[in-house]
N, C-alpha and C positions, 0 to 999 in steps of 0.2 A: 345179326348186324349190331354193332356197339354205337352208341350213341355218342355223338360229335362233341360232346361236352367230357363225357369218360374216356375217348378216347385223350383228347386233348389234354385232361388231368395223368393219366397212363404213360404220355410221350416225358410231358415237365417230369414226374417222379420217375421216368426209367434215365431221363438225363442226371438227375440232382443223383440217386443212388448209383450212376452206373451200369446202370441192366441193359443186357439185349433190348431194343425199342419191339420187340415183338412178344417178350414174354408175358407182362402183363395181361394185355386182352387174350394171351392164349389160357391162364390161369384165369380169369373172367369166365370164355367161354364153359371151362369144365366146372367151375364154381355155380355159373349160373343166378347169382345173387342181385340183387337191384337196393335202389333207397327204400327203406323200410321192412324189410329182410330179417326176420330171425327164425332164425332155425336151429331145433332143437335138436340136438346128439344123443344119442341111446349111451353116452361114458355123461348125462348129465352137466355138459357144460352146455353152452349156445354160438353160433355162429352168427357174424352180425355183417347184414349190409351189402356192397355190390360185392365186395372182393370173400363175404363169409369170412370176416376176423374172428379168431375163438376168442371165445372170453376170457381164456389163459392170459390171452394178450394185452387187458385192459389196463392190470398195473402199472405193466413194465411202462407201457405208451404214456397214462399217467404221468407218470416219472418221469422219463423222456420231454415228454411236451409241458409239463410242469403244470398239471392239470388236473382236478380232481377226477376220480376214477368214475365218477357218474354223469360228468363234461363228457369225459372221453366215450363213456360206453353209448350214450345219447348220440354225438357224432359220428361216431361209427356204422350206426343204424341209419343215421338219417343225414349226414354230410355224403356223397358220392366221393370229393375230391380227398375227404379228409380219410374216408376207409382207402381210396387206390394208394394215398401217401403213406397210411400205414401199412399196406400190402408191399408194398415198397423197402420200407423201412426193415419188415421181418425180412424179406427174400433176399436183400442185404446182407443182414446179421446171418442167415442161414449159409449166404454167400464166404462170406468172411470163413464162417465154422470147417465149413468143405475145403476151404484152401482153393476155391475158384471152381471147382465144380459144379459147373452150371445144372445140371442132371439131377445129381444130389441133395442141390439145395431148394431145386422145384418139388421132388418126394420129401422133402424135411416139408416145404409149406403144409404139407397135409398129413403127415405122418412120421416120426423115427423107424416106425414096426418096418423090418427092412420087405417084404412083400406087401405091405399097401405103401410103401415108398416107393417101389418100382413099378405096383400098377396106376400109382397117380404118375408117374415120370411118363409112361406111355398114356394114359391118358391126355395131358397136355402138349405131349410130340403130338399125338393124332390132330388134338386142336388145333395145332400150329400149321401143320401140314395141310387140312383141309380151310384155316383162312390163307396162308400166304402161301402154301405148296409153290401153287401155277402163277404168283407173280417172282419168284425167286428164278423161275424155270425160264421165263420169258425175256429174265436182265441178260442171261448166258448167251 
């Protein structure tokens, strides 16, 4: 179950970038991440926070938000709304790179290597399907 405040940050940031209103908590789900979250990668970088942003990501965001890099990596840990904005923000940019391939640019969130791209793309279907499967089946 996603909490009413993450959700509610998930729905704003899939409006502002344009996302499916259901991808985010389904990338939640398989992230698994919360406020205060870091976790460590065996390639040495770190994942931060509810959405697990890599560290790769903290310049560019930086930049972006016009923010020192140690503003940004501090909120990413411990802001909820401000990691799902920036999970937002990448699956966007990843959006964009695909040319709209929604698929694509869910296995870009977690990897280019084209087979742990395609096993995080079925791991987030799966997500998707076991929270909203049976209310998609019920609209019909």
């Amino acid at each position: 179950m996603i909490a009413i405040p993450y959700l509610a940050c998930m729905i704003a940031t899939a409006r502002y970038y344009h996302l499916p209103p259901r991808v985010l908590p389904a990338i939640h789900r398989v992230e698994g991440g919360a406020v205060g979250t870091v976790h460590h990668n065996t390639d040495g970088t770190d994942d931060f926070g509810v959405m697990q942003i890599n560290a790769r990501w903290v310049a560019p965001l930086a930049q972006f938000a016009r923010m020192p890099e140690v503003a940004v990596r501090l909120r990413l840990i411990g802001d909820a709304c401000f990691n799902i904005a920036a999970a937002g923000a990448i699956l966007r940019t990843y959006l964009d790179a695909e040319r709209g391939d929604l698929m694509r640019a869910i296995g870009d969130y977690h990897s280019h290597t084209p087979a742990l791209n395609l096993s995080y793309q079925a791991e987030v279907l799966g997500a998707a399907w076991t929270m909203f499967g049976n209310a998609t089946a019920s609209r019909r």
